[in-house]
N, C-alpha and C positions, 0 to 999 in steps of 0.2 A: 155557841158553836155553830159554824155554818153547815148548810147542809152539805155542801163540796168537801170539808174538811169531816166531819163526819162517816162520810161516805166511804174516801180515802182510809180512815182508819178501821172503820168496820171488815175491810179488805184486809187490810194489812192483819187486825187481830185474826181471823177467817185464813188468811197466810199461813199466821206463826201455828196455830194449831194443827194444820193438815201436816207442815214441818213438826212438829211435835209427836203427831199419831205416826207420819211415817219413822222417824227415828224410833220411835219404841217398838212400831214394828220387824227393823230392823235390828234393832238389839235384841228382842226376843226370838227372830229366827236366828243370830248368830251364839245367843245363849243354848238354844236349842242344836247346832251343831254340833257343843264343845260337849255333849252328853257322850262318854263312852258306853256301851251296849255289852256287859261282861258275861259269860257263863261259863260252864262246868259239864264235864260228864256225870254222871251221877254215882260215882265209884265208889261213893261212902255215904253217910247221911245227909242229910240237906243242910242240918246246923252246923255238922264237922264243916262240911264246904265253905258254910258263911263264916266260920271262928277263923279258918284258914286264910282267907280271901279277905278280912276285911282289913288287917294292916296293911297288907299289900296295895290294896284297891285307894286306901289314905294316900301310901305311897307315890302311885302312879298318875293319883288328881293329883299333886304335886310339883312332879315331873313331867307333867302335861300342859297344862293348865288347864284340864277337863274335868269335869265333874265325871265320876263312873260309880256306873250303876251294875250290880249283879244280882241278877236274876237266874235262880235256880231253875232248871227242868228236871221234865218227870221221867225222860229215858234218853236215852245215849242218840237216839234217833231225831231229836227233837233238835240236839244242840248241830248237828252236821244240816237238818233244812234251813234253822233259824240264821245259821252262818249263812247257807248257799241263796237265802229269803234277803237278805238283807238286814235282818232282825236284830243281830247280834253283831257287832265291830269284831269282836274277838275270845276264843276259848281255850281254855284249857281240854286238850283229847288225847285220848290214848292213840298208840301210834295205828291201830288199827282204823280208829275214829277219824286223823287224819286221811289216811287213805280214801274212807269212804267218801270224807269229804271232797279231795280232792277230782275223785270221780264224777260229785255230784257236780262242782261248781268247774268243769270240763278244763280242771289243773290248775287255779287259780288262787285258789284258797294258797294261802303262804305262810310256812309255817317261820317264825322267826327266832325263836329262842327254846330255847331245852334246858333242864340241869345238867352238869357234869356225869352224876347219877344215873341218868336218861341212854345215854350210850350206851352204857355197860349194866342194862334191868338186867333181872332173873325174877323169878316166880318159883313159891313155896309148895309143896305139896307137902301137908299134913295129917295127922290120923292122932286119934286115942285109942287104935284098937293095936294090941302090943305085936301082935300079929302081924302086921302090915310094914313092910322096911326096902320092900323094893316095887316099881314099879309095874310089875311080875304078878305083886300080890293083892294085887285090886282086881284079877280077875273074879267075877264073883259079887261083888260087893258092890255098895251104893255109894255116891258117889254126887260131888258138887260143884260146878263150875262158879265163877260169877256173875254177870251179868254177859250172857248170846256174845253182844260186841263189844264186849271187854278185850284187848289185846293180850294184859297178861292175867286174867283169870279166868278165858277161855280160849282166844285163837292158841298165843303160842303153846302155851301147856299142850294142847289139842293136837297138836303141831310135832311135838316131841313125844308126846302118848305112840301116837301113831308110827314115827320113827324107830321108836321101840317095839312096831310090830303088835300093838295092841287097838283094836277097833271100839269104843266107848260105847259105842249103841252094842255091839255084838257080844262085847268082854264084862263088860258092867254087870252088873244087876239090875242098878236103877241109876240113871242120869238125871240131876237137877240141877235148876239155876236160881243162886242165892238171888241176885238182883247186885250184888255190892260187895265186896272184899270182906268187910268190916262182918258182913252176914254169912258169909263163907264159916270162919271163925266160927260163930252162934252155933251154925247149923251143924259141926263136928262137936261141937262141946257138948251140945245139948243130944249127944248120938242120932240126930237127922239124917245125917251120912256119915259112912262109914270113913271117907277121906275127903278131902277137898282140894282146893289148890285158890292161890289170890297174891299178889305179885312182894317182894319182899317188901317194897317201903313200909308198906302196908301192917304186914307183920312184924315189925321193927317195932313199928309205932307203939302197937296195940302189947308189945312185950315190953317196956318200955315204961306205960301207963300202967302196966300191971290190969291188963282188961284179959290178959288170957294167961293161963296158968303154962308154961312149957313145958313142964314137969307130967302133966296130964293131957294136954295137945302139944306133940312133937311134929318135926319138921323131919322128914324122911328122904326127901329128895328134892335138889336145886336143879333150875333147868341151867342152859348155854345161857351165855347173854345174847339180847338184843336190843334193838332201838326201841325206847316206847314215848311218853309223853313228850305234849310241847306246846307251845301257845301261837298258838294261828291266828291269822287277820284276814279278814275278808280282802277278796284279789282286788276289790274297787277302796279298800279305804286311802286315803291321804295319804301321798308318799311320802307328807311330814310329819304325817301322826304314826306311821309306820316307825318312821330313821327315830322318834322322838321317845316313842316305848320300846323298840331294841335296847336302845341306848341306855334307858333305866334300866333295863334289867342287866343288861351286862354290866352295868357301877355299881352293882351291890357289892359289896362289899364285905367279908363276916366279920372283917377288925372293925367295924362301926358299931357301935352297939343295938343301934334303931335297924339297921340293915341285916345285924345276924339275926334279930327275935322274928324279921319276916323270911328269913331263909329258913329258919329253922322248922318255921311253920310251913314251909312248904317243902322241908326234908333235903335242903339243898345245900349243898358246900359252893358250889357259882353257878352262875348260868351262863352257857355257851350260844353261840350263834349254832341255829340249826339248818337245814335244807332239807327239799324232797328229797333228794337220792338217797336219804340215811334208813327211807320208810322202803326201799326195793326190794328188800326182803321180807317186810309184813306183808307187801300186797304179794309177793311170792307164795307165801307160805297161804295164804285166805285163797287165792287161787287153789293151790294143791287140795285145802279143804273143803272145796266147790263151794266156797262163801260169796266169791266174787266168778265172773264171767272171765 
C-alpha cells in the first residue's frame, strides 16, 4: 500500500467516523426532544396518580410518537413553576391551578382539553356527625378543606361557604387542610373533623371502591357548578405537539374498549376542547377570596 493511498484512506476512515459521531449525536438530541415532561397536582396519592396516568401516558406515546415521562410532585405549587420553568411539557390542574398558572407564565400556559365532567364540577361537603345537615351547622365545629390550592376542595367551597354568609376562620372552630381529597375522607371518618368538603369525582370514586362507608360519612351539601380541571401545555411547546395531543384526547372514544378503560380511569365520559375564558370565574372567585391580587 502506498503511502498516498494510505493517507487518503486514513482520511476518509477519520471522515466516516466524525459523520458517524455527528449523526448519533444528532439522533440522540432528536430522541431527547420526543421526551414528553407529564405531571399532576397532587389531589390524591402519588400511586392513585401513577395507576391513573399510566394507560393514558401508553396512550399518548402512541399518538405522539413520544416517549412520556410522568413525574409526580410534592405540592400543587411545584407543578404551576415546573410548567412556567420549562420543566414540565404538560399537566393535569385544577381550575384554580390553571389560573395561577396562567398568572405565572403572563397568560401563556394553554389550557387545551378538559372532560365533559369538568364543565359542570361540584364539590361534596360531608360529615358523620348526625347533627350536621345544613351549611348553617358548621358553626362551631371543626372542619377540613383539601389541599390551600385545591379549586374544589378549597377555593370554590370557600367561595359558597362565604356566600352563605358564613366566615371559616371566624364561624369554625378549627380550620384544617387535608393535603388531598382522598384525605379529606380519612380525616371525617376517622372524627379529625367534624365536616369536610373535596370535589365529587372524588367522592364517586372512593363510594364506588367501597373505601368509605355513606351510610356513616354522608354528603350533606352539593355546591353550584363550575369549571374545574384540564390539561395544559406549556405556551412555548410545539404547535404540532400541541394540535397532536388535542387530537388524541378528543378521539377517545368510550365504544372502544382500550379507550373506555383510560377514560374510566380518568372518570371521564369525553373530552372537550377547553379555553381560558371558561377559568373567569375561578380567578373571580380567588380574587373575591384575597387569594390572588
Amino acid at each position: 500500500m502506498t503511502t498516498s493511498f494510505a493517507r487518503r484512506l486514513a482520511i476518509k476512515q477519520a471522515l466516516l467516523a466524525v459523520a458517524a459521531t455527528s449523526a448519533l449525536a444528532s439522533f440522540s438530541a432528536s430522541a431527547a426532544d420526543k421526551v414528553l415532561r407529564v405531571s399532576a397536582i397532587p389531589d390524591e396519592a402519588p400511586t392513585e396518580l401513577q395507576r391513573k396516568f399510566k394507560p393514558l401516558g401508553e396512550y399518548l406515546s402512541k399518538e405522539t410518537g413520544m416517549k412520556v415521562v410522568f413525574t409526580p410532585v410534592s405540592d400543587y405549587a411545584a407543578v404551576v413553576e415546573s410548567l412556567a420553568t420549562g420543566k414540565l411539557d404538560m399537566a393535569w390542574l385544577g381550575g384554580f391551578t390553571y389560573v395561577q398558572a396562567k398568572i405565572r407564565t403572563k397568560g401563556t400556559a394553554n389550557p387545551i382539553v378538559q372532560r365533559a365532567e369538568d364543565a359542570v364540577f361540584t364539590s361534596r361537603f360531608i360529615t358523620a356527625d348526625p347533627a350536621i345537615k345544613t351549611l348553617e351547622d358548621l358553626k362551631g365545629k371543626t372542619f377540613a378543606f383539601g389541599a390551600p390550592s385545591s379549586t374544589s376542595g378549597s377555593l370554590m367551597p370557600r367561595y359558597f361557604i362565604q356566600k352563605a354568609g358564613i366566615n371559616p376562620e371566624k364561624d369554625f372552630k378549627n380550620v384544617a387542610y387535608s393535603g388531598a381529597h382522598d384525605a379529606t375522607v380519612a380525616f371525617v371518618a376517622a372524627g379529625k373533623a367534624d365536616a369536610g368538603v373535596l370535589n365529587t369525582s372524588v367522592w364517586d370514586k372512593l363510594v364506588e371502591a367501597k373505601k368509605v362507608d355513606p351510610a356513616k360519612v354522608r354528603v350533606f351539601y352539593t355546591t353550584p357548578e363550575y369549571f374545574d380541571y384540564n390539561w395544559t401545555v406549556r405556551g412555548d411547546l410545539d404547535p404540532a405537539i400541541t394540535k397532536k395531543l388535542t387530537d388524541a384526547f378528543l378521539k377517545l372514544d368510550p365504544a372502544n374498549p382500550e379507550h373506555k378503560a383510560i377514560m374510566d380511569l380518568q372518570r371521564a365520559s369525553k373530552f372537550i376542547a377547553s379555553k381560558p375564558e371558561n377559568y373567569q370565574g375561578i380567578e373571580d372567585a380567588a380574587k373575591a377570596a384575597g387569594l390572588l391580587k
